[in-house]
Rosetta silent file (secondary structure, phi, psi, omega in degrees, C-alpha in Angstrom):
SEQUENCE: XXXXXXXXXXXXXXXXXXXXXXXXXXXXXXXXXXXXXXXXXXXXXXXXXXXXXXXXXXXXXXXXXXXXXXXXXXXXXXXXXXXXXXXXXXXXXXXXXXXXXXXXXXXXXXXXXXXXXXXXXXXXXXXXXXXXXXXXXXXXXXXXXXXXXXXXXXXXXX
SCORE:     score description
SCORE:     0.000 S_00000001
   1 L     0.000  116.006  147.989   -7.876    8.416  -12.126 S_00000001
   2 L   -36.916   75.872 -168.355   -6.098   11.440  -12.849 S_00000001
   3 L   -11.931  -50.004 -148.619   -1.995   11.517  -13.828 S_00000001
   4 L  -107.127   15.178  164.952   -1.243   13.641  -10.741 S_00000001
   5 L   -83.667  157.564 -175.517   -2.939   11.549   -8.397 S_00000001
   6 L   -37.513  145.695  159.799   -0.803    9.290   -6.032 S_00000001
   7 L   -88.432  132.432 -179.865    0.134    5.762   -7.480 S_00000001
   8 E  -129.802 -163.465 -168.152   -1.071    3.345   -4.912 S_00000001
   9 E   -80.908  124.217  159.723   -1.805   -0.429   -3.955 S_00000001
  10 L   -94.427  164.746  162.272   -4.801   -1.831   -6.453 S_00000001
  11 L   -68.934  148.750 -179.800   -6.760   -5.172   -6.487 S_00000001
  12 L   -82.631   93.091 -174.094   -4.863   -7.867   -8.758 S_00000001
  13 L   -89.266  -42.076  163.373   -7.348   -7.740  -11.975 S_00000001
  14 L   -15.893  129.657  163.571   -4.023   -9.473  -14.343 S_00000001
  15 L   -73.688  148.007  165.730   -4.430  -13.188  -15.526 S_00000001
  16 L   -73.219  148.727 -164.569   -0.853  -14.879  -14.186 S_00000001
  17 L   -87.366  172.849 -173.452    0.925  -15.405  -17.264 S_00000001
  18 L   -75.251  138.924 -161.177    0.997  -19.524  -18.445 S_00000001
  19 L    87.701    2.796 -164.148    3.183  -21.091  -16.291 S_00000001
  20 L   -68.911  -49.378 -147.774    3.515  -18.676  -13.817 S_00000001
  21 L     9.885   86.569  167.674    1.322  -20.343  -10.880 S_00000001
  22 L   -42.590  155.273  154.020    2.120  -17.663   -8.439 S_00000001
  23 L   -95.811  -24.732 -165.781    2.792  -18.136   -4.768 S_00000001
  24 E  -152.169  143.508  155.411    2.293  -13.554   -4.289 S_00000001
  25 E   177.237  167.396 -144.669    0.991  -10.893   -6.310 S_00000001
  26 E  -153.397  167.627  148.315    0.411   -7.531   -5.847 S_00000001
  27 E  -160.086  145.545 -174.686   -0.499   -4.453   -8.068 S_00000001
  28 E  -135.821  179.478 -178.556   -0.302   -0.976   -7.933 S_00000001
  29 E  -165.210  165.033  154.538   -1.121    1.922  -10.506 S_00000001
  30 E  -160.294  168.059 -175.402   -1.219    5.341  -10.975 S_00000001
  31 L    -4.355  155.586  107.370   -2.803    8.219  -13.048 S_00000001
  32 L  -142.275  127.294  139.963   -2.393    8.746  -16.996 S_00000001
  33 L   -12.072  103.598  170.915   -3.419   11.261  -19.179 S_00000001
  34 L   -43.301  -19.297 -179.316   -5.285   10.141  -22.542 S_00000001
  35 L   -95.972   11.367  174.201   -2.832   12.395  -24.476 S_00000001
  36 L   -87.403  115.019  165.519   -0.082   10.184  -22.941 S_00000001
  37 L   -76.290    1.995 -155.866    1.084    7.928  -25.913 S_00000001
  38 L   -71.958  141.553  169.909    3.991    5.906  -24.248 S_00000001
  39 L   -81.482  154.012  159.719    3.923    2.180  -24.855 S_00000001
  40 H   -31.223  -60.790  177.436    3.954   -0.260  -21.657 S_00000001
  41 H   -38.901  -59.253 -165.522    7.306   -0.308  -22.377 S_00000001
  42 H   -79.087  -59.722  175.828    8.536    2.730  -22.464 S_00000001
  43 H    -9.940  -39.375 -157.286    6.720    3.785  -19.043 S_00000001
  44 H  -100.978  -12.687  175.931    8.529    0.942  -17.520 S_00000001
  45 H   -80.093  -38.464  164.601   11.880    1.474  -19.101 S_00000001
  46 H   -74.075  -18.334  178.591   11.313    5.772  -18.134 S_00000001
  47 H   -86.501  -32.868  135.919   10.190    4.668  -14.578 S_00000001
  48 H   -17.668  -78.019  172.514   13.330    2.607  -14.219 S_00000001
  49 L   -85.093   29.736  171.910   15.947    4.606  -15.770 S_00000001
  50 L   -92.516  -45.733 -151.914   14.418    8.097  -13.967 S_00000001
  51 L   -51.103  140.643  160.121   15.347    5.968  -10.566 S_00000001
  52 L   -72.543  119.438 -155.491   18.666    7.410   -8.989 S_00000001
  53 L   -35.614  -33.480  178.540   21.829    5.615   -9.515 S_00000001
  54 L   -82.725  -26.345  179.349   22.428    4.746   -5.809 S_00000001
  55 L   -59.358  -59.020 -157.867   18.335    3.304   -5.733 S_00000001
  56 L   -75.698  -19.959 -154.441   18.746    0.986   -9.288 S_00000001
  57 H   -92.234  -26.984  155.469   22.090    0.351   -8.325 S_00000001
  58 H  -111.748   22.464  157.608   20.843   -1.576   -5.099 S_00000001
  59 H  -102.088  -29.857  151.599   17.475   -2.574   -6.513 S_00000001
  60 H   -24.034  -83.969 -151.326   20.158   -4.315   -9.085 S_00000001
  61 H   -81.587   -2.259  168.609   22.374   -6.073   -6.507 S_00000001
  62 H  -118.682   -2.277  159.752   19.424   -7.238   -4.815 S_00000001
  63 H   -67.779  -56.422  174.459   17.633   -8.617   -7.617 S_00000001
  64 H   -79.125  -22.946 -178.571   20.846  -10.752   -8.133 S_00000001
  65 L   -74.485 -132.898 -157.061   22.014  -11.308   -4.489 S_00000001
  66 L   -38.870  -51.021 -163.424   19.138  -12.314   -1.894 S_00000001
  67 L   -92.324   -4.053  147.894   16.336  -12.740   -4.549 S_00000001
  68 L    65.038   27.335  141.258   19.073  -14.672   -6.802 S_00000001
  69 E   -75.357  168.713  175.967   17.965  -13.694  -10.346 S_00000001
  70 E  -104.717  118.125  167.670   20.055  -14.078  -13.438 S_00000001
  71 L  -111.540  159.166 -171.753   19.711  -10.722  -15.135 S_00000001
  72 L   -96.912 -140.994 -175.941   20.277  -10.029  -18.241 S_00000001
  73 L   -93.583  160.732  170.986   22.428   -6.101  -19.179 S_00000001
  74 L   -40.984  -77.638 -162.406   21.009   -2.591  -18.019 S_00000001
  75 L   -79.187   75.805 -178.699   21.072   -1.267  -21.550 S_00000001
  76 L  -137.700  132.276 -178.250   20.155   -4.157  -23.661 S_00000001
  77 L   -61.452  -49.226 -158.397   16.415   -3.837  -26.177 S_00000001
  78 L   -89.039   30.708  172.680   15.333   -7.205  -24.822 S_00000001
  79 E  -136.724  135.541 -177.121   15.596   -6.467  -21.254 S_00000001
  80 E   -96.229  157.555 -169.255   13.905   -4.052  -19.203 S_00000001
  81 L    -9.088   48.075  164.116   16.034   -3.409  -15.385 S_00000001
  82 L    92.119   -1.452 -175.639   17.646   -6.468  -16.403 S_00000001
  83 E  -106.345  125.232 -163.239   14.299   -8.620  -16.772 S_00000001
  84 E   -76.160  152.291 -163.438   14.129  -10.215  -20.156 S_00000001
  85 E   -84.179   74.348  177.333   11.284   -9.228  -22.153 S_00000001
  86 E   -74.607  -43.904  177.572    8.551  -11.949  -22.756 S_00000001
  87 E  -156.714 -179.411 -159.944    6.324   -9.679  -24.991 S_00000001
  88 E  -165.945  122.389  115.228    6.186   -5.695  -25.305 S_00000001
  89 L   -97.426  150.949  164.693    2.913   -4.704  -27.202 S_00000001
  90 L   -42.709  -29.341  173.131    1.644   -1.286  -26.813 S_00000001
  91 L  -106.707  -18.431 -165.238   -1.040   -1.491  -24.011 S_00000001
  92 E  -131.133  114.144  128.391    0.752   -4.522  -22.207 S_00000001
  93 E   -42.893  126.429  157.838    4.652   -5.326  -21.176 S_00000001
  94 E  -127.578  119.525  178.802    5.845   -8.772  -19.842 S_00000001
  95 E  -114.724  141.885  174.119    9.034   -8.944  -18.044 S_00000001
  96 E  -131.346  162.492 -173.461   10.145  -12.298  -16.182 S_00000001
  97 E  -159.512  153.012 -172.417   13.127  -13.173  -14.235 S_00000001
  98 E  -146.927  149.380  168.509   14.033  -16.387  -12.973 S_00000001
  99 E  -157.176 -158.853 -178.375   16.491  -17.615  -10.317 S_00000001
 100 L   -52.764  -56.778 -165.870   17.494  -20.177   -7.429 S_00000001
 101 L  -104.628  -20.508 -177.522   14.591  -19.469   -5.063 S_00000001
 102 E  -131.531  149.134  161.859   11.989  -17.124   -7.038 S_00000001
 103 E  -125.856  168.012 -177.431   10.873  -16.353  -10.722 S_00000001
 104 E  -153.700  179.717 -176.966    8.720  -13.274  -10.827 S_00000001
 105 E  -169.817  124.251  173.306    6.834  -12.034  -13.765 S_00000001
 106 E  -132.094  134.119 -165.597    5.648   -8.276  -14.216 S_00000001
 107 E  -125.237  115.966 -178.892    3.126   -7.118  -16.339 S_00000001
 108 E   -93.579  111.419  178.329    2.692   -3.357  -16.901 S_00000001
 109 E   -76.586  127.868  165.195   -0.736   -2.698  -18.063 S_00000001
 110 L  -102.434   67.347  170.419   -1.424    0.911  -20.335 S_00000001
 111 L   -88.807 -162.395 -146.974   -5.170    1.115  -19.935 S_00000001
 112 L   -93.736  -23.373  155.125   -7.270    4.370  -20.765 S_00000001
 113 L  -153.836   48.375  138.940   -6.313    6.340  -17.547 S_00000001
 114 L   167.379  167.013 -167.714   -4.018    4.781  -15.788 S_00000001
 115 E  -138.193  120.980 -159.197   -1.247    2.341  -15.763 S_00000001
 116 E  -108.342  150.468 -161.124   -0.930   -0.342  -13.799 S_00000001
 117 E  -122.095  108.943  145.041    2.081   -2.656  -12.686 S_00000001
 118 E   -84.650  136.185  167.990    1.416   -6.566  -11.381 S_00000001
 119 E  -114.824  143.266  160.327    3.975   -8.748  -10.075 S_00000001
 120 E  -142.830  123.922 -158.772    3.552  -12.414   -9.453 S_00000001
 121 E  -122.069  132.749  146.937    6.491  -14.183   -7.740 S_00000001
 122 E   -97.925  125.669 -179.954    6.960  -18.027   -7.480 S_00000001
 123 E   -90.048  108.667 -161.612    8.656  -19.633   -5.053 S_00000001
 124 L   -72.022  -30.320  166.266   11.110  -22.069   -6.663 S_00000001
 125 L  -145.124  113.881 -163.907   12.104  -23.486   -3.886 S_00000001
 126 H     8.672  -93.137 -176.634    9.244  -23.210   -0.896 S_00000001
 127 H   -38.981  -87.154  174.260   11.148  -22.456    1.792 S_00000001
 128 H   -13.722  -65.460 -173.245   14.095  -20.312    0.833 S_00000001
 129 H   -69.351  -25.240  146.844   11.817  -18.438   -1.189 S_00000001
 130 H   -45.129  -30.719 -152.506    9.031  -17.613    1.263 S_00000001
 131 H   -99.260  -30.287  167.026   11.794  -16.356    3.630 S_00000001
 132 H   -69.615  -58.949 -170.465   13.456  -14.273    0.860 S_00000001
 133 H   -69.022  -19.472 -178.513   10.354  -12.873   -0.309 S_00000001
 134 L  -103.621  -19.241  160.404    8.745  -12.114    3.398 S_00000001
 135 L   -77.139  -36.671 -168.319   11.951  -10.378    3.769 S_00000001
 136 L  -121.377   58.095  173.152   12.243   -8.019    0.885 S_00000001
 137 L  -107.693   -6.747  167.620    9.057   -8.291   -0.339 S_00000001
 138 H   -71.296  -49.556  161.922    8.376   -4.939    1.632 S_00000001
 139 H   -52.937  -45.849 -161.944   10.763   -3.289   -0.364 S_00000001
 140 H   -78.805  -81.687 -171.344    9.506   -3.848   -3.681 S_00000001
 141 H   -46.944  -12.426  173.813    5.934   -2.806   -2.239 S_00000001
 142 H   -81.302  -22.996 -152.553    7.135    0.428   -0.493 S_00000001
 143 H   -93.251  -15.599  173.605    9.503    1.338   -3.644 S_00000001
 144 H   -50.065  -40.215 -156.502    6.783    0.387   -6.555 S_00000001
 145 H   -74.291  -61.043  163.447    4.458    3.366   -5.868 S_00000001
 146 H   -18.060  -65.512 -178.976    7.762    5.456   -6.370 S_00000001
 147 H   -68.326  -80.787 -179.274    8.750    3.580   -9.733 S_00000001
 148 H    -7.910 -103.543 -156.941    5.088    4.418  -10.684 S_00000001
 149 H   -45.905  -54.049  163.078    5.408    8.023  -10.263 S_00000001
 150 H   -37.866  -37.217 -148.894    9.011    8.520  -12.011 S_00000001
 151 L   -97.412  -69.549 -177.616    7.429    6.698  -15.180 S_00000001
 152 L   -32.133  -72.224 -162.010    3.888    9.132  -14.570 S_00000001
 153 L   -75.144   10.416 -178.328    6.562   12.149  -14.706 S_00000001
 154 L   -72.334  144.341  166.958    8.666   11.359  -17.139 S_00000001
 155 L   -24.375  136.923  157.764   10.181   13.849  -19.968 S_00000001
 156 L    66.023   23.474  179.677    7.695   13.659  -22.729 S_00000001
 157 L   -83.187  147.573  179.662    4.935   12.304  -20.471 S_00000001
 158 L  -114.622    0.000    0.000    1.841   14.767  -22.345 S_00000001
């Protein structure tokens, strides 16, 4: 895959992290250049803060409202768009979030040409959380391919 091709919907290749037992997952990817050096991290911290203030500012409020995580601050090293930081190596990122009705867990993969983002969401409590997640679970898949490509395109992307 080529950096300037589209990021799209992939097959889920990602182990669930221990404890996770998903209810959903999903992955998407797009392109990267071998002369791109960026850690997991920083890809997901430049596709994040490239988003536009009115986007993160209600992909925020709806992380804490309707999907009823506890995030931790914007700017803070152990948290990435408010999702604490389980491990940050160079090829791999794990961010988790946890709340009333869902936990989620996203793991941004850095392989050799392209870099790929899984989510796996639990539903903490069945119901609630099926109904929350079949609502805005649309959103996150139309707006990921997006968050891809801001990250692809970032300053200092080589």
């Amino acid at each position: 895959m080529d950096a300037s091709e589209r990021a799209h919907r992939v097959a889920v290749t990602e182990t669930p992290p221990a404890g996770a037992s998903p209810d959903y997952a999903d992955a998407f990817a797009v392109g990267r250049r071998a002369s791109d050096g960026r850690s997991a991290e920083r890809w997901a911290r430049d596709g994040f803060g490239r988003l536009p203030r009115f986007t993160r500012e209600g992909g925020l409020l709806a992380h804490r409202g309707p999907l009823g995580f506890s995030l931790g601050p914007w700017d803070s090293p152990d948290h990435v768009f408010g999702w604490r930081i389980a491990g940050s190596e160079p090829e791999l990122l794990h961010l988790e979030a946890r709340g009333r009705w869902l936990s989620g867990h996203m793991l941004w993969r850095r392989g050799e040409a392209r870099l790929t983002m899984t989510t796996f969401v639990r539903y903490e409590m069945p119901r609630t959380g099926r109904a929350v997640w079949t609502t805005l679970g649309g959103i996150h898949r139309g707006s990921t391919p997006h968050l891809l490509r801001l990250a692809a395109s970032a300053p200092g992307a080589a």
